[in-house]
C-alpha positions in Angstrom: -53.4 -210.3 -6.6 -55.5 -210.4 -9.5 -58.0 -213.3 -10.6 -55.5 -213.9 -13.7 -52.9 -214.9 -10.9 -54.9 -216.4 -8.1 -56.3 -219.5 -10.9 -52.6 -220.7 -11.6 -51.4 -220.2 -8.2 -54.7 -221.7 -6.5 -54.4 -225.0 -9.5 -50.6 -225.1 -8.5 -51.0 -225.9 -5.1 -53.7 -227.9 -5.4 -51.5 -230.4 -7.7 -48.4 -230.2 -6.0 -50.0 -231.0 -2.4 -52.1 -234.0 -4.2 -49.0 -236.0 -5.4 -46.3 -234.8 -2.8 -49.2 -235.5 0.4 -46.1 -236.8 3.1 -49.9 -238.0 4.5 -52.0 -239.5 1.9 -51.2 -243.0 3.5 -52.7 -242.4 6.7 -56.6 -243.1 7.8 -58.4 -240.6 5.8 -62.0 -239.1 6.4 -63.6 -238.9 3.1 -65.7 -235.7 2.1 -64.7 -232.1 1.6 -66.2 -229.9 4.6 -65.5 -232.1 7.4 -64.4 -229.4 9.5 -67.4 -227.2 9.9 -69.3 -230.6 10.4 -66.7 -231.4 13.0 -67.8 -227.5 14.8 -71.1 -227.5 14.0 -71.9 -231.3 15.7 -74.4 -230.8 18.4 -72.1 -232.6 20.5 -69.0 -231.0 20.6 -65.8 -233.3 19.9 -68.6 -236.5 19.3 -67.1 -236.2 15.5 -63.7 -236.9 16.8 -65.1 -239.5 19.0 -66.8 -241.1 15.6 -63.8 -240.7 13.6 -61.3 -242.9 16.2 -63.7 -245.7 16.3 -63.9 -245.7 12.6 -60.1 -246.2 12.2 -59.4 -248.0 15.5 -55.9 -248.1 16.6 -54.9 -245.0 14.3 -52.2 -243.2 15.4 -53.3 -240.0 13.0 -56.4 -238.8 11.5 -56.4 -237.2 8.4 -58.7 -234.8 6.2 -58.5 -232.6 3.5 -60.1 -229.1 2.7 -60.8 -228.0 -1.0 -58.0 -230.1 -1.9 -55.0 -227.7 0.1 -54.7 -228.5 3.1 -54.0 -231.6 5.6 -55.8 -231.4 8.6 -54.5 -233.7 11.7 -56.5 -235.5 14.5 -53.5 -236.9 17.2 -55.2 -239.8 18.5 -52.1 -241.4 20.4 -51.3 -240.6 23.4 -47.5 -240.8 23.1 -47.8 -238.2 20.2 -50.3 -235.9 22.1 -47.7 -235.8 24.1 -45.0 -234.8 22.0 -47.7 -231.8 20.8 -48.2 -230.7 24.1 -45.0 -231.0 26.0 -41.8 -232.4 24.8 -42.4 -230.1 21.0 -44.4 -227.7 22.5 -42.4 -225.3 21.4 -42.7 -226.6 17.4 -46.4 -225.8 18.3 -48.8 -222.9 18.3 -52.5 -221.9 18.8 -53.1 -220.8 14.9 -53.4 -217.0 13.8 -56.8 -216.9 12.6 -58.6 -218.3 15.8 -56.2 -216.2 17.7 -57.7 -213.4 16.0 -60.8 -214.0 16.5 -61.0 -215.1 20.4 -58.8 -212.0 20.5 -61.3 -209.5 18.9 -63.8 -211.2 21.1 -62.5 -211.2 24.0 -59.4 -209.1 24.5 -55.8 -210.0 23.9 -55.1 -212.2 26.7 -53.1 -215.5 27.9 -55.3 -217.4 26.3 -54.3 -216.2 22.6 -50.6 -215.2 23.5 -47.6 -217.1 22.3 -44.4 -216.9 22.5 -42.2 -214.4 24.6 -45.9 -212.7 25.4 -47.2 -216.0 26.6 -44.4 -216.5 29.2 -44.4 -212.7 30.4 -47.9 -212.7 31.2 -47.8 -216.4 32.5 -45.4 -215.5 35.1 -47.1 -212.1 36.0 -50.2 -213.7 36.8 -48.9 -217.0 38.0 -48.6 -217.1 42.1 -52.0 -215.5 41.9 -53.5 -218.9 40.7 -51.1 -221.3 41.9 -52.8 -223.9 44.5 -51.4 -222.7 47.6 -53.0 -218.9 46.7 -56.2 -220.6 45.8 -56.4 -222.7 48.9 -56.3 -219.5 50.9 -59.6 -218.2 48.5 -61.5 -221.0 49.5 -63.4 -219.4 52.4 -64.4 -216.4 49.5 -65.3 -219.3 47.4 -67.4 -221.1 50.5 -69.3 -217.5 51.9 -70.4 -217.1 47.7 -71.6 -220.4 47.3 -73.8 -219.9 50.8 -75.2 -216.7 49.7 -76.0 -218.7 46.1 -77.8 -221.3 48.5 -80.0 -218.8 50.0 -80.8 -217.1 47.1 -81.8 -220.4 45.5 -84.1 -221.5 48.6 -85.7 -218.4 48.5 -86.3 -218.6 44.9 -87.8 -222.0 45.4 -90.5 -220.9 48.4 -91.6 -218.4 46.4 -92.6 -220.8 43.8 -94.6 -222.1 47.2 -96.0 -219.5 48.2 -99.8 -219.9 49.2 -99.4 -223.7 48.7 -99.8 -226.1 51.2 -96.9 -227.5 53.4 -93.5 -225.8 54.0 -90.9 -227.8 51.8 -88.4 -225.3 49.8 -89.1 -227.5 46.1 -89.2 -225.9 43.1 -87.8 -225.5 39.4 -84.3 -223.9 39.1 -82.5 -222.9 35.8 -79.6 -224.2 37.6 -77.6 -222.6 34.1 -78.7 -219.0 35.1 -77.7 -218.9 38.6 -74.5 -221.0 38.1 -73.5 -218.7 35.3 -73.8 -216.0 37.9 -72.3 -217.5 41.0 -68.9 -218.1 38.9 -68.8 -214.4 37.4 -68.7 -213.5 41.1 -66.1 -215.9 42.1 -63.9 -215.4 39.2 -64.8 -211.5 39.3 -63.0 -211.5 42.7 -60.4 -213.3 42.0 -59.2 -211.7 39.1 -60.1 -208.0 39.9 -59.8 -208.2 43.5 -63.1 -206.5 45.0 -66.3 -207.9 45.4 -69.1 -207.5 43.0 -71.0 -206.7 45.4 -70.6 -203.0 45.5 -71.9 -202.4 41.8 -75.9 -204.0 42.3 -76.4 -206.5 39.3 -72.5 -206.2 37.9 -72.2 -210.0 37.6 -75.5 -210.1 35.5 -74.6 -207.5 33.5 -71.3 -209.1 32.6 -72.7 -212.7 32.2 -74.8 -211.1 30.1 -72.8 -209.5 27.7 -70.0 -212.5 27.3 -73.0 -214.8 26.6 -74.1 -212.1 23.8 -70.5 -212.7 22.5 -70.3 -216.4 23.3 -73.5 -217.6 21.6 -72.9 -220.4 19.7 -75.1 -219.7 17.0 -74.9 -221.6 13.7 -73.6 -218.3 12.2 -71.2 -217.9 15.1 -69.8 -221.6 14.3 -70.1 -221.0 10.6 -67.9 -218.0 10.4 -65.7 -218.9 13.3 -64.8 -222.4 11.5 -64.4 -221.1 7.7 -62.2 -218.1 9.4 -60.5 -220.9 10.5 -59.7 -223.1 7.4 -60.6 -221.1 4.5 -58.5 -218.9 2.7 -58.4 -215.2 3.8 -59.5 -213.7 0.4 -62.4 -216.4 0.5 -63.5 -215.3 3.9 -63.6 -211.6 2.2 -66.4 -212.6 0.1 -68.4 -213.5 2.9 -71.4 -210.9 4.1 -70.4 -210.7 8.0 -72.9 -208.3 10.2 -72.0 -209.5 13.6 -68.7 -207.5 13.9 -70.8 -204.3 14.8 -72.8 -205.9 18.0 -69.5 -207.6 18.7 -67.5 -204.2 18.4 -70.3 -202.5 20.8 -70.3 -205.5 23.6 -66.7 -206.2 23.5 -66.3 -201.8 24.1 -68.6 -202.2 27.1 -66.9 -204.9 28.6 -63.2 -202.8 28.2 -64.6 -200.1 29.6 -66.4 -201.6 32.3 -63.4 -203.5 33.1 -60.9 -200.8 32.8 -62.7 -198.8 35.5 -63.0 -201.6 37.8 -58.8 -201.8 37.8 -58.1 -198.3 38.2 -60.5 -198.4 41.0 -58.3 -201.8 42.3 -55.4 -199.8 41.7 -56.1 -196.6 43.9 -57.5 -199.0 46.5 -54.7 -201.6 46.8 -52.3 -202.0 49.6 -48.8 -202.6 49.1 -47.8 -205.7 48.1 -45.3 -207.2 50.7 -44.5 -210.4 48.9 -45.6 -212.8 45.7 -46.8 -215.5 48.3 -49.6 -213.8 50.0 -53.5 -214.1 48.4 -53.6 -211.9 45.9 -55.8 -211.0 42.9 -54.6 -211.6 39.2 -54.8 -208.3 38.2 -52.4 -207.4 41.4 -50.3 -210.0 41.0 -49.5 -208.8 37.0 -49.5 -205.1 37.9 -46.6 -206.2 40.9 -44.8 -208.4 38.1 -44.9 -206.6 35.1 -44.7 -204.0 33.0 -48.3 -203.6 31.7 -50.5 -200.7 31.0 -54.3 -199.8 32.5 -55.5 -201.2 28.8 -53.6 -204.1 29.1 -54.6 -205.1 32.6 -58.1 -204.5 31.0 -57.6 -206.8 28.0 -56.5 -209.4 30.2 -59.5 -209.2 32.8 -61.6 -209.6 29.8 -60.0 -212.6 29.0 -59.9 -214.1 32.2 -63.5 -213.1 32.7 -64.6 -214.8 30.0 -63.3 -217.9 31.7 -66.3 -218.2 33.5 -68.2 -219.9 30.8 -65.5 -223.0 31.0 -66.5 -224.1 35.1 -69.8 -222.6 34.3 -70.2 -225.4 32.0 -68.7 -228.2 33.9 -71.1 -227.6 36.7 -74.0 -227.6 34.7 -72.8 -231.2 33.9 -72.4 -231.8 37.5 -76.0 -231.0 38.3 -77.2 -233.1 35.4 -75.5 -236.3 36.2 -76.5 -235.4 40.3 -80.0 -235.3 39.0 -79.8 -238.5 36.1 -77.9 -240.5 39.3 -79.9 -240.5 42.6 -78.6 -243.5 44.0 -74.6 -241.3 43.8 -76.2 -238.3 44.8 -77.5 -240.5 48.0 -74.2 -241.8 48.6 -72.4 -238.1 47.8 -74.6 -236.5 50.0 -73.9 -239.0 52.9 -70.1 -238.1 52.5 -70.4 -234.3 52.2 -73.0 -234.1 55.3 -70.8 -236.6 57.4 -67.5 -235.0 56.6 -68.4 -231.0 56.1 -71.8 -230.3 57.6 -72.4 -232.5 60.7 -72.1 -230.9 64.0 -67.7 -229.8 64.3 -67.3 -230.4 61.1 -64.3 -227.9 59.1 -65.0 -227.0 55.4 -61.1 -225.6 55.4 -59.4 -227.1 52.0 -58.0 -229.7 53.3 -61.5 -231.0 54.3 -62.8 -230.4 50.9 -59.6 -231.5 49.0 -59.8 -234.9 51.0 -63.1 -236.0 50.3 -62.6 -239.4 47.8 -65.8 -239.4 46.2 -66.3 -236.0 45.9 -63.3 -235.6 44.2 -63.8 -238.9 42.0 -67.1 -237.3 41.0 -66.0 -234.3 39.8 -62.5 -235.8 37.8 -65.6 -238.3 36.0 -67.9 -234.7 35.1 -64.6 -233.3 33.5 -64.0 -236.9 31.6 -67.3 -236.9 30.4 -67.9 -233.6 29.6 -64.3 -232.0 29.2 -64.9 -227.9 28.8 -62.7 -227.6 25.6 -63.6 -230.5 23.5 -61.8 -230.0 20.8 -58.4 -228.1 20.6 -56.0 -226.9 17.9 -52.5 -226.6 17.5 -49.9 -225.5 14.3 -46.7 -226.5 13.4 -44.2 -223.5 12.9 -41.7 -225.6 11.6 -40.8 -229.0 10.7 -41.1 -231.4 13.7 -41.7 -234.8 14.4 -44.6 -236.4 16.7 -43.6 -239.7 17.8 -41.9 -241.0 13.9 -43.8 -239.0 11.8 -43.0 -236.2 10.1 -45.0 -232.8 10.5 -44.2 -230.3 8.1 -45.0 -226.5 9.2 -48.0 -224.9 8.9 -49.9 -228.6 9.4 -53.2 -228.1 11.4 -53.3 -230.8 14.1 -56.7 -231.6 16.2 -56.6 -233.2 19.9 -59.7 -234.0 21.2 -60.1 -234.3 25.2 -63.6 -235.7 24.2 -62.5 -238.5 22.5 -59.6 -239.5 24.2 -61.5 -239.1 27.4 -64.3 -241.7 25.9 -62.3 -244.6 24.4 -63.3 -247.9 25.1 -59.6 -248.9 24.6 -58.2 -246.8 27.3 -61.1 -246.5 29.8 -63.1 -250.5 29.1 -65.9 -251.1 28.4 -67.4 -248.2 30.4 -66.0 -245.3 28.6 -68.9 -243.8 27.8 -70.9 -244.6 31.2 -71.3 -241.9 34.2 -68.9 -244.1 36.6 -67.4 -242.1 39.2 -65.8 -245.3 41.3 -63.4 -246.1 38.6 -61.1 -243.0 40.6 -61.0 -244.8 44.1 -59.5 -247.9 44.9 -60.3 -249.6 48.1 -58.0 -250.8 51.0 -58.5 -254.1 52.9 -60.9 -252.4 55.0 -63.0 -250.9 52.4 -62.1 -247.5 52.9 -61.9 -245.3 49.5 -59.0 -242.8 48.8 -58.7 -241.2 45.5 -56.6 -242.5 42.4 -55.5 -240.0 39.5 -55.6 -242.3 37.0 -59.1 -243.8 36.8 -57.9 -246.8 34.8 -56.0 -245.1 32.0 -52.5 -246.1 31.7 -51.5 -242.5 30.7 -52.1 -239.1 32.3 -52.5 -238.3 28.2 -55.5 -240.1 28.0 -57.0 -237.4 30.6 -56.9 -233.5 29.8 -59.6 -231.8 31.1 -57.4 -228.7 31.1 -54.7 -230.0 28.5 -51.1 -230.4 30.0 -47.9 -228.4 29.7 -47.3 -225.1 29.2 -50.8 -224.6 27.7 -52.2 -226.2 30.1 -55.2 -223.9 31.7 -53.6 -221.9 34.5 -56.4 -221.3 36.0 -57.6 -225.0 36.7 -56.8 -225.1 40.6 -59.6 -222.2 40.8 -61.7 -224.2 38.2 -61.8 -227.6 40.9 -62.0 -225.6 43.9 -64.7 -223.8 42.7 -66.6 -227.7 41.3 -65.6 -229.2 44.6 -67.3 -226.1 46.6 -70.5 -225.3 44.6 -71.2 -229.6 44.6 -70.3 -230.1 47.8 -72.8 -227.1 48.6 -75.6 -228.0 46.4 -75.6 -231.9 47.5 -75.7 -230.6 51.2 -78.8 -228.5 50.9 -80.7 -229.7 48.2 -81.8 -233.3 46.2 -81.7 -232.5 42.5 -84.1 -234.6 39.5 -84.7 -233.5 36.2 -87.7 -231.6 35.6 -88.6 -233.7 32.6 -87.2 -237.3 33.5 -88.5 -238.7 30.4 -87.3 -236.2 28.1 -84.1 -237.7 25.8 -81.1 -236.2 26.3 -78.1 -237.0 24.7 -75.0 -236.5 26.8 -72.6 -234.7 24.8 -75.2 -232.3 23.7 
């Protein structure tokens, strides 16, 4: 297309979507740019968060980009809905991110849609479905013990040749969790410990966080990629596909050799109900190839940064909190530790502030802040009408945060509001935490998007707290730094 034809084209639709906007009566953010500010906030989905309490009560969001293009943010719950599950099928992940996260990280679940989406759903389904996961729970428990040790030991080294014989020290608590849930995740999705290849988890954590780094440039082309036209993104000077390229090859290779060596090594598989890897479970189900097995371990790999995260959280709020972490401590040595004690699932699973503690982290501090659907046809969300190819914008941060939905104490670290109390002051757990709609709380989104991997997401929070809050009392190491929560 030449310059000549671009101009009149380019003019054209800028007009005709100006005076035929089917949203130019809705809230509107002023500004051009407002979605790179929106990925580039320090705080991921705080933006979001800004924008709902700036048009309270707003069903829909709106912003424009150079003049082209509506972009959405869903901010009722009853139409979130309507995205997610009742016109999920009106709805896809866009092509451009796809793309990306795809080049990134292989071509798996995650950017899949369609027919694809549901084959590869199904292959690796009864591999991460609860009562599978409950079985992994002792794999998950004997990890999170050798994690413990290695952290003690870390810590009396730091006290060496001092005096007195207390394990204290400083932990990068990001490091070793970062670690400890490459491991976990490693097993479950390849089916063989780590522990045969010295340093394996490193190396991988390594290389995803090369390729995760949120770096401004990251951000910047990720989010013009994303909303800009194609032939615009052209023009821009782009020298981080060649590191990406080299990383993203190790990792495939890497991870193709670990499944061919699962595959020579696996037993038959008798049925689809016993505890079996992902990678297994998708090589018993479908019909997929070495290289696609290894495109979808990458993917599910990389999934590692998600719980990763949410546990970092935990260990903050533990350590901002010390009167809860008292109190959490008291229940996980009374109920797991003490002297004929189980830490089988049910144990773990039963535990009300536990639980509650971990549902409030994941309110807080939801791993996807901010996620992104399409329209591929004409739909309706609750009575408006969405014509295709509109960009819509749910934000778990924001929804999880509104004083409207949640009281006064949105934003506050309050794990009780998940237990009610009987007559007799004993807590069990509730699953809505005041909302009045399961919309208002989607940690992992909800329908057929919905993370497929969140059972082994909370059994791996409930385990590695439950742990941690056993052994160890937890305190910033700079109590009077400033931190914003969010950050």
């Amino acid at each position: 297309m030449s310059v000549s034809a671009v101009v009149p084209w380019f003019l054209c639709d800028w007009v005709s979507s100006f005076f035929y906007d089917p949203f130019r009566d809705f809230a509107t953010i002023k500004g051009n740019f407002n979605s790179l500010r929106l990925a580039c906030a320090s705080a991921r989905g705080a933006t979001t968060l800004e924008w709902i309490r700036a048009f309270p009560g707003q069903p829909i969001i709106r912003w424009r980009e150079l003049g082209l293009r509506n972009y959405l943010l869903v901010a009722d719950e009853e139409m979130i809905r309507d995205v997610l599950v009742n016109k999920a099928i009106d709805f896809e992940k866009p092509q451009m991110p796809r793309t990306i996260v795809g080049r990134l990280l292989g071509r798996g679940l995650a950017v899949s849609e369609g027919h694809e989406h549901r084959k590869q759903r199904f292959a690796m389904g009864p591999s991460v479905a609860a009562k599978n996961i409950r079985s992994f729970y002792p794999v998950i428990i004997e990890k999170v013990d050798r994690f413990l040790g290695q952290i003690e030991e870390s810590m009396c080294r730091q006290q060496a040749g001092k005096e007195g014989k207390s394990a204290e020290g400083v932990v990068d608590m990001d490091g070793w969790i970062r670690y400890l849930m490459v491991e976990i995740i490693g097993v479950k999705v390849l089916g063989h410990d780590w522990g045969v290849e010295p340093g394996a988890q490193e190396k991988v954590a390594e290389c995803f966080a090369r390729v995760l780094d949120p770096s401004v440039t990251n951000i910047f082309y990720f989010t013009i990629y994303n909303v800009w036209p194609r032939w615009i993104v052209s023009l821009v000077p782009w020298s981080h596909g060649s590191l990406t390229d080299s990383l993203k090859d190790r990792l495939r290779v890497w991870c193709l050799d670990s499944i061919k060596r699962s595959q020579d090594n696996k037993n038959e598989i008798e049925n689809e109900n016993i505890d079996t890897s992902v990678i297994e479970s998708m090589d018993h189900r479908g019909d997929f190839t070495a290289s696609e097995l290894s495109e979808q371990a990458m993917a599910l790999l990389a999934g590692f940064e998600s719980p990763s995260l949410a546990l970092f959280w935990c260990c903050f709020e533990l350590a901002r909190h010390h009167e809860f972490q008292e109190k959490l401590r008291t229940e996980v040595r009374s109920h797991l530790l003490a002297e004929g004690c189980s830490q089988k699932w049910e144990t773990i699973e039963a535990l009300p502030l536990l639980n509650a503690f971990c549902r409030e982290v994941l309110r807080l501090h939801p791993p996807v802040s901010v996620t992104i659907r399409q329209s591929v046809r004409d739909t309706v969300i609750g009575d408006v009408d969405v014509p295709a190819n509109t960009r819509l914008f749910i934000s778990a941060y924001a929804m999880q945060r509104r004083h409207d939905i949640w009281g006064p104490r949105g934003d506050e670290f309050w794990p009780e509001r998940w237990l009610d109390l009987d007559e007799n002051g004993n807590a069990s757990l509730n699953q809505m935490g005041g909302a009045t709609s399961m919309f208002a709380y989607m940690p992992f989104l909800h329908g057929r998007r919905a993370c497929v991997a969140k059972e082994l997401a909370y059994a791996g929070m409930r385990c590695v707290v439950a742990g941690l809050i056993g052994r160890f009392a937890m305190e910033l190491q700079d109590s009077a730094q400033e931190v914003k929560v969010g950050d």
